[in-house]
mmCIF file as gemmi writes it, N, C-alpha and C atoms, coordinates in Angstrom:
data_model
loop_
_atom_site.group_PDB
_atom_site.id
_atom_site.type_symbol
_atom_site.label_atom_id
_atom_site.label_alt_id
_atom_site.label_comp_id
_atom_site.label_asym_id
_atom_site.label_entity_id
_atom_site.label_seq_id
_atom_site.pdbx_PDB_ins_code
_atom_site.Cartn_x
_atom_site.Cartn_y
_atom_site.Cartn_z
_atom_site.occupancy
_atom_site.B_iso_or_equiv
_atom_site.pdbx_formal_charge
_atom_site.auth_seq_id
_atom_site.auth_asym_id
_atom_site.pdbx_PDB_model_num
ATOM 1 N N . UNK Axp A 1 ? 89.328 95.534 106.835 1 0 ? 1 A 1
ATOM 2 C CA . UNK Axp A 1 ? 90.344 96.109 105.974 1 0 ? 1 A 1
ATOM 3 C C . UNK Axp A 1 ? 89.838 97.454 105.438 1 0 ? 1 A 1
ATOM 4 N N . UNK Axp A 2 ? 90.581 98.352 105.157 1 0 ? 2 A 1
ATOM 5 C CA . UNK Axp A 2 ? 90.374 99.495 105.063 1 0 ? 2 A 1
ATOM 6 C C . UNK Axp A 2 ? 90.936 99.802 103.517 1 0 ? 2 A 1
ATOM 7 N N . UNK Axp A 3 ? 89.42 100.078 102.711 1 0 ? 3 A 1
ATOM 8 C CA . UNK Axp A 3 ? 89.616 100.207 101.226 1 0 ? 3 A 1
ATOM 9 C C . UNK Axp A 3 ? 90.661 101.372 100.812 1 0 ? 3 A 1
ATOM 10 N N . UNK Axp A 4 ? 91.55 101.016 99.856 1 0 ? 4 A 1
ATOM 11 C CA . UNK Axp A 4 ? 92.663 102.018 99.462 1 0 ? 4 A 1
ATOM 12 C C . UNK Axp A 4 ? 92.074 103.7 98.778 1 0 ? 4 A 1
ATOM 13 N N . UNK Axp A 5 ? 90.846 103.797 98.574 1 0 ? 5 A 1
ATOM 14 C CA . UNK Axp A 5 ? 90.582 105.031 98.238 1 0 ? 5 A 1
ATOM 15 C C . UNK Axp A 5 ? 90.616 105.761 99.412 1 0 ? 5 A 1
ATOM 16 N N . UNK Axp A 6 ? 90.101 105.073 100.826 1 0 ? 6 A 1
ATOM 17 C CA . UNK Axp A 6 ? 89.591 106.018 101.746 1 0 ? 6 A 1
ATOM 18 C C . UNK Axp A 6 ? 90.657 105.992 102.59 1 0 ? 6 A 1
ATOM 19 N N . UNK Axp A 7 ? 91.815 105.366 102.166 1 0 ? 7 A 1
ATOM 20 C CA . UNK Axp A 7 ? 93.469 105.82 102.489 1 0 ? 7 A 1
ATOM 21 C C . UNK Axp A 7 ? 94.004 106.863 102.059 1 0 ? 7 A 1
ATOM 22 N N . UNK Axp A 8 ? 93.36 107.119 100.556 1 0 ? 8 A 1
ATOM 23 C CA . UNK Axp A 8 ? 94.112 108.152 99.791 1 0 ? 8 A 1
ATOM 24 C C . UNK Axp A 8 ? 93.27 109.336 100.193 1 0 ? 8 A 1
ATOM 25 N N . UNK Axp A 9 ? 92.5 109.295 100.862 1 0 ? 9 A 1
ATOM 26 C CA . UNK Axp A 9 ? 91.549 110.501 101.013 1 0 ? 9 A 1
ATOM 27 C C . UNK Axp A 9 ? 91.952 110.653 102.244 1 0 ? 9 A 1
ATOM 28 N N . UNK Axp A 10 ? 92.617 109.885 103.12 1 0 ? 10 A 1
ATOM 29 C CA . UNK Axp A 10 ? 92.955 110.368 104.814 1 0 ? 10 A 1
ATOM 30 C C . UNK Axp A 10 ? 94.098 110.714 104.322 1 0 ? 10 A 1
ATOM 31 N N . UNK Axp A 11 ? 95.046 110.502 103.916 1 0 ? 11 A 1
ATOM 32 C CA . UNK Axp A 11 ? 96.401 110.958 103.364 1 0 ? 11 A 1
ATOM 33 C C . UNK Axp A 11 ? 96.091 112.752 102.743 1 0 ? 11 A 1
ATOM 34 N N . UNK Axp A 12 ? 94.934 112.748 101.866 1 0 ? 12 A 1
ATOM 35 C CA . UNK Axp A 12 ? 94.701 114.091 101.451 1 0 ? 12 A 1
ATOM 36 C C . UNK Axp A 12 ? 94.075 115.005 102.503 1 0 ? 12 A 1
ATOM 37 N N . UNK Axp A 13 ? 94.128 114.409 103.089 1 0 ? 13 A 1
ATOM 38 C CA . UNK Axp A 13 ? 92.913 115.178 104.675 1 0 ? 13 A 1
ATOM 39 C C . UNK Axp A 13 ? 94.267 115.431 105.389 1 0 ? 13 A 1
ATOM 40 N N . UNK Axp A 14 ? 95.14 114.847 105.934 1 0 ? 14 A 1
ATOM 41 C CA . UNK Axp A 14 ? 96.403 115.095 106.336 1 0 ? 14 A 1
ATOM 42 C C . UNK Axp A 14 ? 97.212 116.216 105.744 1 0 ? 14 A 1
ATOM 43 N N . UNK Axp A 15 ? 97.537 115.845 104.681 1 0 ? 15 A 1
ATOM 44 C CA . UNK Axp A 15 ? 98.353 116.874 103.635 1 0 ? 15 A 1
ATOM 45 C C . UNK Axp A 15 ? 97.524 118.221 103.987 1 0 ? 15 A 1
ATOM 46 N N . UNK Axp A 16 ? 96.079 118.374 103.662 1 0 ? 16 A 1
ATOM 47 C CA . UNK Axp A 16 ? 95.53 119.791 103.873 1 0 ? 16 A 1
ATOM 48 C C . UNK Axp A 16 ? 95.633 120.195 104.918 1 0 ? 16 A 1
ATOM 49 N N . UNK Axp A 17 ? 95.666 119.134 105.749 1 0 ? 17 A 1
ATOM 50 C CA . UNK Axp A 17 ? 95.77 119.709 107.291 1 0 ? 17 A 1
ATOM 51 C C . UNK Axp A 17 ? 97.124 120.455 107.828 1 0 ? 17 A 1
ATOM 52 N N . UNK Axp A 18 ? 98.185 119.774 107.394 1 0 ? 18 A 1
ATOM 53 C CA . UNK Axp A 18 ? 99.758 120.184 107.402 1 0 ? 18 A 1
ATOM 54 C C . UNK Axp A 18 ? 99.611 121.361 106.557 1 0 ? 18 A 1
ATOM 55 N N . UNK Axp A 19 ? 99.271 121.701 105.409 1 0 ? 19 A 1
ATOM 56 C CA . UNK Axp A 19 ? 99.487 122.965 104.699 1 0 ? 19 A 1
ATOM 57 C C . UNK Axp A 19 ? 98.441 124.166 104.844 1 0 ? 19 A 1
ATOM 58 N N . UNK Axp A 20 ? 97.473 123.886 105.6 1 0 ? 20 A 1
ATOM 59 C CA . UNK Axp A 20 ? 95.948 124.708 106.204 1 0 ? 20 A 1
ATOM 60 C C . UNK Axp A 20 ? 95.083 124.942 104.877 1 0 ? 20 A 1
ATOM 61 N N . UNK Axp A 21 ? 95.067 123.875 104.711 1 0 ? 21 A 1
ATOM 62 C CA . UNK Axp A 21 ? 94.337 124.126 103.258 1 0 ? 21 A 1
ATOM 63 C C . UNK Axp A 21 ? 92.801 123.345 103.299 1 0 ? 21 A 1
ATOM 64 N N . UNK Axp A 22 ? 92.44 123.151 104.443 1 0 ? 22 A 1
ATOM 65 C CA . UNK Axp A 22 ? 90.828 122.531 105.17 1 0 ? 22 A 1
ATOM 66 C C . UNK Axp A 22 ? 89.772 123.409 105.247 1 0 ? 22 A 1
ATOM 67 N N . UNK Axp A 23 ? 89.002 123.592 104.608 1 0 ? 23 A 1
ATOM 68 C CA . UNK Axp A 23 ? 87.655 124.348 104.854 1 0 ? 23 A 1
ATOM 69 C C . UNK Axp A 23 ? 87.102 123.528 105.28 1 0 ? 23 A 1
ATOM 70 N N . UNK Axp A 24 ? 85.65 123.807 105.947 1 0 ? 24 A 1
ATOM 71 C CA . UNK Axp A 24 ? 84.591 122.957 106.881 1 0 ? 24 A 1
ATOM 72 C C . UNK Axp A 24 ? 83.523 123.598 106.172 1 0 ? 24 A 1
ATOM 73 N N . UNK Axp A 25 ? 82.549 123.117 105.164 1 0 ? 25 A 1
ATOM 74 C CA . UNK Axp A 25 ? 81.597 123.723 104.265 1 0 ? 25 A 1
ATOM 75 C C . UNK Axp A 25 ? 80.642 123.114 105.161 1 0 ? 25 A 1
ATOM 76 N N . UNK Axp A 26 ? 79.054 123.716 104.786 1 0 ? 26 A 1
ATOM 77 C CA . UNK Axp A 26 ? 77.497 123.252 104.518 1 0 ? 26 A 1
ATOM 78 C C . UNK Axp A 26 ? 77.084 122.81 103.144 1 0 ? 26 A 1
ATOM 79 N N . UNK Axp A 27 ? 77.241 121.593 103.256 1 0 ? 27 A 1
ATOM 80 C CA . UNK Axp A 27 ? 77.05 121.469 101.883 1 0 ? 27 A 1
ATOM 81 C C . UNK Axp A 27 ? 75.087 120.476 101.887 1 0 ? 27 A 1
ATOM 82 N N . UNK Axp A 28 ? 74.785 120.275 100.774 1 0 ? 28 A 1
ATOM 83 C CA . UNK Axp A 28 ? 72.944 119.766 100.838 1 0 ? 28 A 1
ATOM 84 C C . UNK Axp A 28 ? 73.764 118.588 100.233 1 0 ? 28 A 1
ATOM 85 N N . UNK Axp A 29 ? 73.16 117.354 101.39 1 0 ? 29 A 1
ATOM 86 C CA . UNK Axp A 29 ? 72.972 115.918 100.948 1 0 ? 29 A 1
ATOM 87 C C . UNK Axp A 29 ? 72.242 115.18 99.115 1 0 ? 29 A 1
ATOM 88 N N . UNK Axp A 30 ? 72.654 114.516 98.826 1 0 ? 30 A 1
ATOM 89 C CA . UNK Axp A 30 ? 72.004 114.566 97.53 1 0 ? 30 A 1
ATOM 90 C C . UNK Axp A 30 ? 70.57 113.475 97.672 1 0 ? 30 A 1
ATOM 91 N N . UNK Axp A 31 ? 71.265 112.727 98.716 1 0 ? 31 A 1
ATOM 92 C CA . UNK Axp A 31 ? 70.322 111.374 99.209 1 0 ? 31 A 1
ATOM 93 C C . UNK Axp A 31 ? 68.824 112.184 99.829 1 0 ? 31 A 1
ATOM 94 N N . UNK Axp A 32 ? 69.464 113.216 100.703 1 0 ? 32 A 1
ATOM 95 C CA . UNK Axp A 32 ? 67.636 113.795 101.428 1 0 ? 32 A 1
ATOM 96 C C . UNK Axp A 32 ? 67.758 115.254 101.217 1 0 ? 32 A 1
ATOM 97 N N . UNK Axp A 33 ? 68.585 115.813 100.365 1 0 ? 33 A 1
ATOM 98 C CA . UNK Axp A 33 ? 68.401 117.685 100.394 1 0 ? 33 A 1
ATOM 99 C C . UNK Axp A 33 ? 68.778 117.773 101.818 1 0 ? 33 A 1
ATOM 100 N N . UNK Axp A 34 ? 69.101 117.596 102.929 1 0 ? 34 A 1
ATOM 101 C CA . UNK Axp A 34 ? 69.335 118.148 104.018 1 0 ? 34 A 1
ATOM 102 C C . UNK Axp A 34 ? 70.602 118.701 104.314 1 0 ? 34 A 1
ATOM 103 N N . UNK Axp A 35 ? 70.916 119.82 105.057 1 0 ? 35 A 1
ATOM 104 C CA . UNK Axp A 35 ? 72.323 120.191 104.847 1 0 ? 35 A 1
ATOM 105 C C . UNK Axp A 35 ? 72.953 119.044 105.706 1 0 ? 35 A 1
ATOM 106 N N . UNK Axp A 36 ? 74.695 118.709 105.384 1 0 ? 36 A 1
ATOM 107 C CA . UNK Axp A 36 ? 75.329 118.181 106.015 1 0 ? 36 A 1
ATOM 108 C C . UNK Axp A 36 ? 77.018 119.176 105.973 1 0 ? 36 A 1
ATOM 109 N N . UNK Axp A 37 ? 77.713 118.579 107.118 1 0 ? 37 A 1
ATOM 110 C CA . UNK Axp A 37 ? 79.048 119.824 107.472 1 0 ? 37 A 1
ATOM 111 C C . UNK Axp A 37 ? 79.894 118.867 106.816 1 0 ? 37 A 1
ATOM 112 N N . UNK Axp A 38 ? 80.745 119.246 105.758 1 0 ? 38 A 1
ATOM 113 C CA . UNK Axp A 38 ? 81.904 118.304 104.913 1 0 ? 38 A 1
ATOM 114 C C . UNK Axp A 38 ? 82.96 118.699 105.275 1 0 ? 38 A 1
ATOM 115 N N . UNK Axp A 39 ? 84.461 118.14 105.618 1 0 ? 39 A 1
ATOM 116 C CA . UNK Axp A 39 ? 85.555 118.744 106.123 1 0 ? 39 A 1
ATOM 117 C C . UNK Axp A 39 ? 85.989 118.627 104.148 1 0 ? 39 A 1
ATOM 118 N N . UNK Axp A 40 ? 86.747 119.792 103.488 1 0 ? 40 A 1
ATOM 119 C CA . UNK Axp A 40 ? 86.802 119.503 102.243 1 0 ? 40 A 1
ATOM 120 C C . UNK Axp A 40 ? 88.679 119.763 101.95 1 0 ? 40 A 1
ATOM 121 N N . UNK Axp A 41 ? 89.01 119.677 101.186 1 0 ? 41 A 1
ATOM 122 C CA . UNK Axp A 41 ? 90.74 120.285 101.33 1 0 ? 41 A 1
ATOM 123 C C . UNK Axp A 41 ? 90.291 121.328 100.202 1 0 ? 41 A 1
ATOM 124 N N . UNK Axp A 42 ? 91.664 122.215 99.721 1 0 ? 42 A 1
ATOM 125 C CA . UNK Axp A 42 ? 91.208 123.027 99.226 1 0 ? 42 A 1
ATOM 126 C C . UNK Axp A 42 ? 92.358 123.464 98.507 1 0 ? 42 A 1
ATOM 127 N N . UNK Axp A 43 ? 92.258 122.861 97.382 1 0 ? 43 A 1
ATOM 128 C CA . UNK Axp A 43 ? 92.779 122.991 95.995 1 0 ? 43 A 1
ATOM 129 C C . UNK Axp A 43 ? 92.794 124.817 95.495 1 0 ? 43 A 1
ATOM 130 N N . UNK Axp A 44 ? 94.556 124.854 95.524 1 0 ? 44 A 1
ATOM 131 C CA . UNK Axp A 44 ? 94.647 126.332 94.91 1 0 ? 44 A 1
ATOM 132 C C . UNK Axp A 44 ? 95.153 126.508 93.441 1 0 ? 44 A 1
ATOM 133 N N . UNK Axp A 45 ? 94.528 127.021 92.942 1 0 ? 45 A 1
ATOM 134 C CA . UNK Axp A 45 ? 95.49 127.367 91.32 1 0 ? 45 A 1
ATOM 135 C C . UNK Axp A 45 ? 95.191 128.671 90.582 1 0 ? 45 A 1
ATOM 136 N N . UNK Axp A 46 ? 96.438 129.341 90.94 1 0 ? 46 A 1
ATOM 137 C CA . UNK Axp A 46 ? 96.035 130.349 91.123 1 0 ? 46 A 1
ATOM 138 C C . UNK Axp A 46 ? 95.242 131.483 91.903 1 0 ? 46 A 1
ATOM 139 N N . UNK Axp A 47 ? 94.36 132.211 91.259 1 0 ? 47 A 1
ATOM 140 C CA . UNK Axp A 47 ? 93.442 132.896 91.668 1 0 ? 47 A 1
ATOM 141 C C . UNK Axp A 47 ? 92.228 132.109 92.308 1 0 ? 47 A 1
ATOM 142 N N . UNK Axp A 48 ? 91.774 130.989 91.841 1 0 ? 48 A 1
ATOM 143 C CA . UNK Axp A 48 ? 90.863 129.673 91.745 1 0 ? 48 A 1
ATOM 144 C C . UNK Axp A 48 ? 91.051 129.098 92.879 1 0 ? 48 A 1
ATOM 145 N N . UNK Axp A 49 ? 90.141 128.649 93.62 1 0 ? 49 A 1
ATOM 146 C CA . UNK Axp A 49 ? 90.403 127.452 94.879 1 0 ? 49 A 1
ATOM 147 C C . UNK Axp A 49 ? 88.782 126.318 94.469 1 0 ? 49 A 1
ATOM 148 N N . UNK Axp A 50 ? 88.978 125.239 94.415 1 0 ? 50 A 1
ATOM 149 C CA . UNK Axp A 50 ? 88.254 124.374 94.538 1 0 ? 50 A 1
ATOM 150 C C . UNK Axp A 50 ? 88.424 123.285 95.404 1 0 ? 50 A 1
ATOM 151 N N . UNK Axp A 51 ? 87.445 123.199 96.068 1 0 ? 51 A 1
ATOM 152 C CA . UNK Axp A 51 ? 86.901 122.347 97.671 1 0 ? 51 A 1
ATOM 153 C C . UNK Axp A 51 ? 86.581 120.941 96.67 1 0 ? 51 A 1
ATOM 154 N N . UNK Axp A 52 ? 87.292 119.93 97.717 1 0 ? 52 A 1
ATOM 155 C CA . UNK Axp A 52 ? 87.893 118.665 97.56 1 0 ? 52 A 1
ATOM 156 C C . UNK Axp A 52 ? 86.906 118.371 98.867 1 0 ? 52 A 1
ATOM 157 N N . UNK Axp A 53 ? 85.183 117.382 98.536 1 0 ? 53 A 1
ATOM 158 C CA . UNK Axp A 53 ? 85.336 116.447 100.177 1 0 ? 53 A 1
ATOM 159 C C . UNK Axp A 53 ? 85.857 115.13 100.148 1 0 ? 53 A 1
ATOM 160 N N . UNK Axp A 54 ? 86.07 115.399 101.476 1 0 ? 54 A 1
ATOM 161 C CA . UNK Axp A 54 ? 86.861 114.21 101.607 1 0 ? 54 A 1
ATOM 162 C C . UNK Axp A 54 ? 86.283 113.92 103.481 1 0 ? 54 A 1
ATOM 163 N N . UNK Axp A 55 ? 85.448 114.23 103.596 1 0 ? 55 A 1
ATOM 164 C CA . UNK Axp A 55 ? 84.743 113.757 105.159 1 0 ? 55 A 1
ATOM 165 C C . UNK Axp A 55 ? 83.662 114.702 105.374 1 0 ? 55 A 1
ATOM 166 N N . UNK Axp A 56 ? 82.221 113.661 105.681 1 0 ? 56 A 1
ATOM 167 C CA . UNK Axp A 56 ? 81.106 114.032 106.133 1 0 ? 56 A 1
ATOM 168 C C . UNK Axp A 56 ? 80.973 114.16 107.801 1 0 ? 56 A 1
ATOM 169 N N . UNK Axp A 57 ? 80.863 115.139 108.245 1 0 ? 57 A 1
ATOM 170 C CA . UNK Axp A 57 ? 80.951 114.834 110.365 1 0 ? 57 A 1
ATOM 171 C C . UNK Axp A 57 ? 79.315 114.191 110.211 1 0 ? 57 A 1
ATOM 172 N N . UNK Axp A 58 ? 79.759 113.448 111.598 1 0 ? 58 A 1
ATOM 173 C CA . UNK Axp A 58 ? 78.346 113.218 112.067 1 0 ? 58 A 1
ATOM 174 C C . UNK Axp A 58 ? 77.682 114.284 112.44 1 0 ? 58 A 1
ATOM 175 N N . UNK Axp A 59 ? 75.974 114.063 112.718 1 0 ? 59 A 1
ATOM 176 C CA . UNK Axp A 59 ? 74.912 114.579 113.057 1 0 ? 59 A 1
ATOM 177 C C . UNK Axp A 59 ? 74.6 114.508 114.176 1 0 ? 59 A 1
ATOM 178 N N . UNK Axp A 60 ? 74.517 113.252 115.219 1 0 ? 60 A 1
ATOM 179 C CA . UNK Axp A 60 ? 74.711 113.222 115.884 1 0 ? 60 A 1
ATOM 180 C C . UNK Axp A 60 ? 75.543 112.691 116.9 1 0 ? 60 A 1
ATOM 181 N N . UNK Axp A 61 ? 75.885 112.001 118.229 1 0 ? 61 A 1
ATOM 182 C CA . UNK Axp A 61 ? 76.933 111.649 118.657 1 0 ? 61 A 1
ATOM 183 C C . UNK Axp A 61 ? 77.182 110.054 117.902 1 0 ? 61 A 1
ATOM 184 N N . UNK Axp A 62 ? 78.629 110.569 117.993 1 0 ? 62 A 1
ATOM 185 C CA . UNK Axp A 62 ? 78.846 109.369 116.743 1 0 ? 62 A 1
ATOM 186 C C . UNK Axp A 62 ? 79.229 108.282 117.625 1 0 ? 62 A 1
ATOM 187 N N . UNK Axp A 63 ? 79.39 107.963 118.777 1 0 ? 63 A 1
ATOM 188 C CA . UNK Axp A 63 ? 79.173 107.232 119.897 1 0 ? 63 A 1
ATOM 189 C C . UNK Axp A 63 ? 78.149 105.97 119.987 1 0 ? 63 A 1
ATOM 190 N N . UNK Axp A 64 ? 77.196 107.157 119.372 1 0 ? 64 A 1
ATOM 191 C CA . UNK Axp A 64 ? 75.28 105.954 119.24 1 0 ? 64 A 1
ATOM 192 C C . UNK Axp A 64 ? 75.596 105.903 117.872 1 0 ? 64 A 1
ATOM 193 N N . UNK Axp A 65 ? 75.723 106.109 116.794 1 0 ? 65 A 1
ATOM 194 C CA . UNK Axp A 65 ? 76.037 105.97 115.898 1 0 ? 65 A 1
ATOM 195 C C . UNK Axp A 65 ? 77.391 104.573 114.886 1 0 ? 65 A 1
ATOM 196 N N . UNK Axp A 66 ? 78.05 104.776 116.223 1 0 ? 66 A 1
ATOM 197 C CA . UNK Axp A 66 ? 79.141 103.086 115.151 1 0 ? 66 A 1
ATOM 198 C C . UNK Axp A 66 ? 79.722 103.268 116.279 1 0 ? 66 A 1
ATOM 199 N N . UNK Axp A 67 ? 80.119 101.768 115.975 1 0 ? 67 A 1
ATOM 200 C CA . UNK Axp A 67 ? 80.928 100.742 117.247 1 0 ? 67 A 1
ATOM 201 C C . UNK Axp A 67 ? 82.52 100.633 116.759 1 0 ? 67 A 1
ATOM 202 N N . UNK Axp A 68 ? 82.943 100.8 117.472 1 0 ? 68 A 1
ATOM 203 C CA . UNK Axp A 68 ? 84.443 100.512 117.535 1 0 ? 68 A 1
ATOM 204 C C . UNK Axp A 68 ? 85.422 99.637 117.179 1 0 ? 68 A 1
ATOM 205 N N . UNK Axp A 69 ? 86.161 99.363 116.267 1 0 ? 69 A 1
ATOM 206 C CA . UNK Axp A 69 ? 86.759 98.066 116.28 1 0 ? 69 A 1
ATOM 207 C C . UNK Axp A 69 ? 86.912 97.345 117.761 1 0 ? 69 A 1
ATOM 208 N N . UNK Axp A 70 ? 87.085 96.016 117.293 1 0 ? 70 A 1
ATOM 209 C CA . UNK Axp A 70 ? 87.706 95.424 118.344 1 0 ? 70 A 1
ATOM 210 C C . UNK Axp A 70 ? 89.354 94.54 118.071 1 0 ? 70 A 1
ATOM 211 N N . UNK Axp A 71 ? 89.741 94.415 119.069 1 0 ? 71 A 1
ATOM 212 C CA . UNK Axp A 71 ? 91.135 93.137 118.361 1 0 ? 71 A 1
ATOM 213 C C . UNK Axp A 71 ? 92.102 94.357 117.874 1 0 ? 71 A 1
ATOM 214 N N . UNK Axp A 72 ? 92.414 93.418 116.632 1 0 ? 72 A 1
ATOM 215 C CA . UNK Axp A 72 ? 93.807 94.005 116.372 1 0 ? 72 A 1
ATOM 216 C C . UNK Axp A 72 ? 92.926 94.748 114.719 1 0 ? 72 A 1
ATOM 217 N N . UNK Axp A 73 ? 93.659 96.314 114.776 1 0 ? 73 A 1
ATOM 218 C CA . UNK Axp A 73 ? 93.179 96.641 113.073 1 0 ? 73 A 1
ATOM 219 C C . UNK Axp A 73 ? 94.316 96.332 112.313 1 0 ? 73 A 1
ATOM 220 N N . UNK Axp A 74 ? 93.8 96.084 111.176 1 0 ? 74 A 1
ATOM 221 C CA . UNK Axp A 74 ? 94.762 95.985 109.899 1 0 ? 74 A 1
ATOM 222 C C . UNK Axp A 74 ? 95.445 96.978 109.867 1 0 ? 74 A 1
């Protein structure tokens, strides 16, 4: 089952995507300081824009990395 926050955050990843409002930052991990690439949306008001993440990409192939559902998803 797929927790309702990380619904509301694909829903906001959508929305930015429909209105081009997606930056792709470098942002530093807090867990190891290492940089990681965040897909973020991007909140305008006004003059002001503030970056929303809402998805970390993988590092490497995300293939070796996680397995696939199987069956039927919720």
């Amino acid at each position: 089952m797929i927790p309702k926050g990380h619904k509301n955050n694909f829903e906001t990843l959508k929305q930015a995507v429909a209105n081009g409002d997606l930056a792709l930052m470098e942002c530093q991990s807090s867990a190891t300081g290492k940089p990681v690439m965040v897909l973020c949306a991007v909140n305008r008001s006004r003059d002001e824009f503030e970056f929303v993440p809402v998805a970390k990409l993988f590092d490497g192939n995300p293939y070796d990395e996680v397995i696939p559902p199987t069956g039927n998803a919720a």
